[in-house]
N, C-alpha and C positions, 0 to 999 in steps of 0.2 A: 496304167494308173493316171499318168496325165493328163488322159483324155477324159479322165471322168471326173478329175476335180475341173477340168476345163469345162466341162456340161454342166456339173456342178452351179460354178460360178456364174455361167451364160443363162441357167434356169433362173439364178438368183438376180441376175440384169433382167430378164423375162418379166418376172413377177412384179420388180419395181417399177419397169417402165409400162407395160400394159395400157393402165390404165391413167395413165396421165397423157397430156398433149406432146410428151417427148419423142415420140416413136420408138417401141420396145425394136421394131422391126431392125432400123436402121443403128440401135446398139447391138443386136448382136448380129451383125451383118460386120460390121464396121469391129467389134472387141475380138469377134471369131475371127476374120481377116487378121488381126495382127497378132493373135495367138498361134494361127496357123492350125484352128479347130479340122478336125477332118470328121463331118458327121456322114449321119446315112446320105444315101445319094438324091437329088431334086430336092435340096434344102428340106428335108419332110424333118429331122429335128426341131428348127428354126418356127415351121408351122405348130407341129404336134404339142411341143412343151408351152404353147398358149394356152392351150386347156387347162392346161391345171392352174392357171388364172383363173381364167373362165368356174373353175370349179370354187375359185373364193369366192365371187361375188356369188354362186349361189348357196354357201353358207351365209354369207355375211347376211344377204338379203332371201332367205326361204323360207322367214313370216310371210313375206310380201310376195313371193312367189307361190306359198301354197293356199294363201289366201282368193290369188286371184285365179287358180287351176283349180280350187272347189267353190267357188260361183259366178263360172260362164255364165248362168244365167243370166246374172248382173249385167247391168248397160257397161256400166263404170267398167268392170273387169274384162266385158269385150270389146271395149274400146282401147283400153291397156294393150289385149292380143293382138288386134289391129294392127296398131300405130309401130308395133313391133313388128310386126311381121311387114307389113307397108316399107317401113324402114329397109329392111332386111333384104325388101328384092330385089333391087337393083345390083346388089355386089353380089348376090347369087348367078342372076341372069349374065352381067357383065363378066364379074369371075370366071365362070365356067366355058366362056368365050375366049376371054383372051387371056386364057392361063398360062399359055406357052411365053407368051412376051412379058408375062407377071415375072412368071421364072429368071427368064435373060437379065429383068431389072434387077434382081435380088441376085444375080453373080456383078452389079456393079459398085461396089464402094463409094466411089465417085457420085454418082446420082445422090445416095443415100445421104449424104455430106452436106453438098448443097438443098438438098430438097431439107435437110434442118435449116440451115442458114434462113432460105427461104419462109419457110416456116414459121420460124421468130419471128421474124420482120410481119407478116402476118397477123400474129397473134398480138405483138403489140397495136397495130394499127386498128383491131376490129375492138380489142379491147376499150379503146379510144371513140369507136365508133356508136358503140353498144350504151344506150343511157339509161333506157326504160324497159322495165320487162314487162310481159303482159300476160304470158302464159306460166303458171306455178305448179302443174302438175301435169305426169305423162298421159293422164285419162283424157290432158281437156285440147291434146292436137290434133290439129285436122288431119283426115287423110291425104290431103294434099302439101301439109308441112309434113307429115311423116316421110310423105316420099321423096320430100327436098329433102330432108336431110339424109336420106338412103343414098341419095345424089352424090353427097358431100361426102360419104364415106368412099365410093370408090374413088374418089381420090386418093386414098391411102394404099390402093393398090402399088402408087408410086412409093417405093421404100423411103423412110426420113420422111415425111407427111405426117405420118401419126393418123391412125386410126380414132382416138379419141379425140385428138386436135379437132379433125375433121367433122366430125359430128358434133364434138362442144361449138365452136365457134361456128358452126351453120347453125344452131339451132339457135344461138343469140342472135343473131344477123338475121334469124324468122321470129324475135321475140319474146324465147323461152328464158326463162330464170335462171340464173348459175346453178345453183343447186339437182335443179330438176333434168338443167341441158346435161350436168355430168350423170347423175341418176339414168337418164334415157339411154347416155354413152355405155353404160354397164350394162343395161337390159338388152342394146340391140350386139354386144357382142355375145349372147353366150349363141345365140342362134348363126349370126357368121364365124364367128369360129369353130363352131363344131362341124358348120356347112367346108369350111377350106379343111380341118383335118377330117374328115371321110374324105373330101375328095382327093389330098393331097395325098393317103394312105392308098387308096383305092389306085392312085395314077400307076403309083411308086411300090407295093405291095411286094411283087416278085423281087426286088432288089434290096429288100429289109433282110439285116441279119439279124443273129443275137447279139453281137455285140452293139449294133447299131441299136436295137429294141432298148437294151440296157442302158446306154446313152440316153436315148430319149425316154425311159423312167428316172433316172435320178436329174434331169433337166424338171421334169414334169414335178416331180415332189416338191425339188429347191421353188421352183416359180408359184407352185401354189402357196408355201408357206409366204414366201416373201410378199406378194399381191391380197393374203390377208391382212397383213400389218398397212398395206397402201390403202386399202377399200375403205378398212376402217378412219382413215384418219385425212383422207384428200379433201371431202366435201368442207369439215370444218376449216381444213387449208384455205380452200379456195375465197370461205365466207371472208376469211382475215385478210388474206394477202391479193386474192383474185389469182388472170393466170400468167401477171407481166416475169414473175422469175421464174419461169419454164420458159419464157419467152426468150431472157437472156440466157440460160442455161444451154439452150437449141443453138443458138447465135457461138457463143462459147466453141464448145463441143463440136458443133459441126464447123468452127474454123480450125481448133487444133485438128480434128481427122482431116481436113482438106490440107492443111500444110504440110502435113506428116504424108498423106498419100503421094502428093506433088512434089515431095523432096526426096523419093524413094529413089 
């Protein structure tokens, strides 16, 4: 039973962090570490219960998703699929490369800690940097800013990065609009995310149990419900506040886990 309000909970860290610049990766890397979580084996929890994130934003957004799957036609909507999928290949290619060392980072706490610290400092700095937007929607990026910022994503490979960070603030640093840079962060994860769980199930398959299975369905529930309550309500966040208290937040967080790991 305590392992499964412990999934529980870690789905419900999942969902909230997702899709903000905080890295869902490196809270539950770092909350699992100090509960003493024991999931399925090659972290395939930690990967898998992202999906059912991944599965709000395509509630929240599947006007906008089935609009643009029924008129490929359209310039505007294959420009949409583009700049997604452009986005998207570089952490497929790279991932699939250096999965083995992805893995090692994500048995590091340590990394995951400073790589928040890091982080912060980061996001305040570009936030400072950033004056002028020029770009307002995902239709109108080029194939060569899609692919910068597919760039920027592997970066999150390194756990505490943030996956969203990474793409928000690359795609300001090319131009793009708050609104639109976090918009793009949601469309190019439902395709890497689903790309890392096949492939992190397909690694790991013979070593899933049921009990492990079960773990990672009530992780998968808790994160979807909680990452609908985030989806709907980050972008107006962001309009009011921008992304300077995620920045402290990062800075925060990732020094109590580093003092607490260091005074073990």
């Amino acid at each position: 039973m305590t392992a499964y309000l412990e999934a529980l909970l870690l789905g419900l860290i999942e969902g909230l962090t997702e899709f903000l610049p905080v890295s869902s990766t490196a809270h539950l890397l770092l909350v699992g570490d100090m509960l003493g979580f024991e999931g399925p084996p090659g972290k395939t929890f930690e990967i898998v219960v992202q999906m059912g994130a991944i599965l709000a934003v395509c509630v929240v957004y599947w006007h906008r998703l089935w609009a643009v799957a029924t008129s490929l036609g359209d310039r505007r909507s294959q420009a949409f699929v583009r700049n997604v999928l452009l986005a998207f290949l570089p952490a497929a290619v790279i991932g699939a490369i250096a999965y083995k060392y992805i893995k090692q980072m994500l048995d590091s706490p340590l990394i995951a800690a400073t790589a928040l610290i890091v982080g912060g400092i980061a996001i305040l700095l570009i936030e400072r940097m950033v004056k002028r937007a020029r770009i307002n929607e995902v239709e109108d990026l080029s194939p060569a800013m899609s692919l910068a910022i597919g760039f920027c994503q592997v970066l999150a490979m390194i756990p505490g990065v943030s996956r969203a960070g990474a793409t928000i603030m690359g795609s300001m640093l090319l131009g793009v609009e708050r609104r639109t840079a976090a918009e793009f962060s949601f469309f190019l994860a439902i395709p890497t995310m689903t790309g890392a769980t096949v492939y992190s199930l397909y690694k790991n398959w013979a070593t899933l149990s049921l009990d492990g299975g079960s773990l990672i369905a009530v992780g998968f529930v808790a994160a979807f419900f909680s990452a609908l309550v985030v989806v709907r309500t980050f972008i107006a966040f962001i309009g009011r506040h921008g992304f300077a208290p995620f920045a402290w937040y990062r800075i925060a967080f990732g020094g109590l886990m580093l003092l607490l790991l260091l005074g073990r």
